[in-house]
N, C-alpha and C positions, 0 to 999 in steps of 0.2 A: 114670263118674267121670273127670273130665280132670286132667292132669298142669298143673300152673299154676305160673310164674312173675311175680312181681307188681316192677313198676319205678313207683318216685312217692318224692317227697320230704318236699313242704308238708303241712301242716296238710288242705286239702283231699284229701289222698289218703287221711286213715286210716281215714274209715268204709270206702272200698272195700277194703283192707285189712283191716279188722274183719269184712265180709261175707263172705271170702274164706274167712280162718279157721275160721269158724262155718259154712260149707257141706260142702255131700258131696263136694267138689274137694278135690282134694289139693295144698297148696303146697310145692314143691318146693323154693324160697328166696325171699330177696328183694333186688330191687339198689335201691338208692341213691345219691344223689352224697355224695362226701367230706365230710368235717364241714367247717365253715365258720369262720372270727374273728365272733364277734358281742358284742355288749353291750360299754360301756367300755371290758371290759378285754383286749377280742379276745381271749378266751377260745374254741377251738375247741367249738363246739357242735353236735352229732348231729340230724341231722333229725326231726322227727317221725316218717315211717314210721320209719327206724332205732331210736328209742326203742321202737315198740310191737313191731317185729319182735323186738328184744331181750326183751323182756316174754312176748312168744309160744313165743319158743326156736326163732326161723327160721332157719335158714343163711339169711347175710348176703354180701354182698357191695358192694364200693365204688367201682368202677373211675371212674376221671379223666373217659373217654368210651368207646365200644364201636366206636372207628374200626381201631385193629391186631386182629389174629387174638388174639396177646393177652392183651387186653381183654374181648373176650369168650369167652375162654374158660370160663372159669365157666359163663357160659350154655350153651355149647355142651355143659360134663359133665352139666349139670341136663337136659339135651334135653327141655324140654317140649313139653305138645300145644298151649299156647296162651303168648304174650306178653301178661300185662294190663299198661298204661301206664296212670297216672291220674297226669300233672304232672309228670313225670320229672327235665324241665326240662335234657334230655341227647338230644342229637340221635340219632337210631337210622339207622344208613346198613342200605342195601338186607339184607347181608352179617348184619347181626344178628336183621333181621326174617325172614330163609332160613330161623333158626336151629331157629323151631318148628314143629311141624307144620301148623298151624293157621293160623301167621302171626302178628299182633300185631294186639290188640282196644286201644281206646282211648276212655278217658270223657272228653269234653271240653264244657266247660262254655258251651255256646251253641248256637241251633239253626243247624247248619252250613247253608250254606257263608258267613253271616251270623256274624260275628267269630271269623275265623280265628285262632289266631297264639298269645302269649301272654298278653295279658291281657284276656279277653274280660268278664268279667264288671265290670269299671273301667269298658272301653270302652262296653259298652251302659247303663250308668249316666251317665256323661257326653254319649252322645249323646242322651241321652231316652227309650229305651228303654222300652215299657211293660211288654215282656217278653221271657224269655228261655228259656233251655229247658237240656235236657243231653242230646247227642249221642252215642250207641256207635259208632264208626264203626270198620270193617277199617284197618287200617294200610298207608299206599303211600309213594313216595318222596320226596310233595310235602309241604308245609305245610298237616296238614288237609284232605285232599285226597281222602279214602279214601271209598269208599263206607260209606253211613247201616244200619246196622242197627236202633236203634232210637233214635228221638227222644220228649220229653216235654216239654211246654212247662210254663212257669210265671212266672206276674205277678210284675212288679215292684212293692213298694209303694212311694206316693209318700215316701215317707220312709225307706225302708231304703235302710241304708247296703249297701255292699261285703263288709264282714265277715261282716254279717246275712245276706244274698243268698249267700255263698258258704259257709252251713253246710246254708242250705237246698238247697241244688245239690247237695251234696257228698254227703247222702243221699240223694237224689234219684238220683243217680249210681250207689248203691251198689244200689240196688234193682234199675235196669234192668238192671244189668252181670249181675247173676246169673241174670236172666231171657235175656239173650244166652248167656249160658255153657251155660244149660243147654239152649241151640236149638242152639249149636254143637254139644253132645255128640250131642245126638238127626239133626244134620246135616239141621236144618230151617230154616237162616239163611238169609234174601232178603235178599242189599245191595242198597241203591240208590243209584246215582250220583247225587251232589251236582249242584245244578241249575247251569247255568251261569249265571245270572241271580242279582244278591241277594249278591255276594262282596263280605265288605270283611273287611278285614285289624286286628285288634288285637297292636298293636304294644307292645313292652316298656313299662310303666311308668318313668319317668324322673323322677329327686328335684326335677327343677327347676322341671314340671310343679305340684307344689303351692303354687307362690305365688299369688297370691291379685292378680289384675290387678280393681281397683273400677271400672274402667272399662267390666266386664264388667257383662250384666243379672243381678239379683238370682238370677235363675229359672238360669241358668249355674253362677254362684259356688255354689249352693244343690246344684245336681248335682255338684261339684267335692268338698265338703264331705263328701259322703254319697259319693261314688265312692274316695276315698285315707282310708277309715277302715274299716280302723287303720292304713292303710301307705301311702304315707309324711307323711300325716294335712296335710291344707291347712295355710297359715302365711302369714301375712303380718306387717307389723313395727310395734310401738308405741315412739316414742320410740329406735329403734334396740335394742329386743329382740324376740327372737324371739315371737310368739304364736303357737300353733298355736291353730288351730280346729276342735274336734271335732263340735259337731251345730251346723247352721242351718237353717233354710229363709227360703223366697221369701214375703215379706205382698204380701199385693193392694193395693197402697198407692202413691199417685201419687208422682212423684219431686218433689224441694224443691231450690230455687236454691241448694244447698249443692256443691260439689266430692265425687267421690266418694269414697269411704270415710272421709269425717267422722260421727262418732257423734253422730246425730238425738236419743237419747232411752233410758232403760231402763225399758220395759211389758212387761206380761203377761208376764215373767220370762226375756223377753230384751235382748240389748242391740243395738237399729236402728241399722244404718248404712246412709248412700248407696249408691247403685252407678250405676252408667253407666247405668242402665233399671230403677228397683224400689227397694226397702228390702229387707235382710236381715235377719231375727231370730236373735242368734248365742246359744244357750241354752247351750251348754257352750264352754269354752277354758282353754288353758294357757298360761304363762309358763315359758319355759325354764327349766329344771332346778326346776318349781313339780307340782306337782299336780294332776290334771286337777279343776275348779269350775265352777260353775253360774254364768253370769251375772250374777244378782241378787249372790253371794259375790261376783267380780270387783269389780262397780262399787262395792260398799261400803267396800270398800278405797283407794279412789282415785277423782278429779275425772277422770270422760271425756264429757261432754256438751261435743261443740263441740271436741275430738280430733279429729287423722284419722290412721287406719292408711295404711300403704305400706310 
């Protein structure tokens, strides 16, 4: 039985959290970052792990970052045999990974050295990705950097979104990690050095990213769509408000003398519009401070054949 500390925040960290629980490992605590301002009324709100660790009856912890002595002290009374990271979203200097015996394991949602960074599951959805995987890798000083313990790949569907894709990972995640743990314990782990061939970097998601350029090809805007849902969910403007756009895809359909992002027509229970190469079918959308509706609801409300978003 290994001594475990478990460090992760988001929504994808709690099945490995849950797995943790429900194993013959012993968790020792769990760290978190600090609650955060969200919703309207920046109200500070508890992470998801925090919620479930509180649920469990985990010693907790919250620290800023684990860069003073500290900082991590906490960790340092918990002395465990292993660091689990799953999302932490808290940088770990050399000084905190010393701290376990074992070092620090980490699930990370892409098959390395193939979208490093933060937002890897975004990033291979926007680039076209057919597929992507989830990586155990030891913990080093780099950015993802660490030798492979165990990888598992898994398709991307043409049509699943990011949210979709990242519940499937997330258990996915949870499975192998206890299959490493318990290679660790038996001290039968083979890392393997990440290839130097195949690096790219997924870089932070950024709010600004989900506008919605029509100039782009349908088959683009379509990956955009399904890559920022649920966060921070595409958007482009009617009339000077906001629309966000929650599902579309790409039609195999020639493009028409029209300027992009003028609305062609509403079939088959979406609403077509232009794009710089294609037509988009936008089948779900919302209007600031409205509802999320179906297309067909949208248009019956209001004249948009011959509109153009921007």
């Amino acid at each position: 039985m290994l001594q475990l500390v478990f460090a992760g925040t988001p929504e994808f960290a709690v099945p490995s959290l849950k797995a943790l629980a429900s194993s013959r490992h012993r968790l020792l605590g769990v760290l978190t970052q600090p609650d955060r301002p969200a919703g309207r009324g920046r109200e500070l709100k508890a992470s998801p792990v925090k919620q479930l660790a509180l649920e469990l009856g985990l010693p907790l912890a919250q620290p800023a970052s684990l860069k003073s002595e500290s900082e991590r002290a906490q960790l340092a009374d918990w002395a465990p045999d292993v660091l689990v990271v799953v999302a932490y979203g808290l940088i770990l200097p050399p000084a905190a990974l010393s701290i376990p015996r074992l070092g620090g394991i980490n699930v990370h949602a892409s098959l390395l050295p193939r979208w490093r960074g933060a937002a890897p599951i975004q990033r291979a959805i926007l680039a076209g990705d057919t597929h992507t995987g989830i990586t155990i890798m030891q913990m080093a000083a780099g950015l993802d950097t660490g030798p492979s313990l165990l990888q598992r790949r898994l398709d991307i569907g043409a049509q699943q979104t990011a949210q979709q894709l990242q519940g499937s990972l997330a258990e996915l995640g949870a499975e192998l990690l206890l299959r490493v743990l318990d290679s660790a314990e038996l001290g039968s782990l083979q890392p393997a050095e990440q290839p130097a061939d195949g690096v790219s970097y997924a870089a932070k998601i950024e709010k600004r990213e989900a506008h919605i350029d029509w100039r782009h090809s349908a088959l683009q805007i379509a990956r955009q769509v399904r890559a920022f849902n649920s966060w921070p969910v595409a958007q482009t403007l009617l009339e000077s408000q906001q629309l966000r756009v929650w599902e579309a895809h790409a039609l195999d359909a020639a493009s028409c003398a029209v300027p992009p992002g003028q609305v062609l027509a509403v079939e088959h229970g979406g609403l077509l519009v232009q794009c710089g190469e294609g037509v988009l079918s936008i089948t779900k959308l919302q209007l600031a401070g409205r509802r999320v509706v179906s297309a067909l609801e949208f248009a019956g409300a209001r004249q948009l054949i011959g509109t153009r978003f921007g």
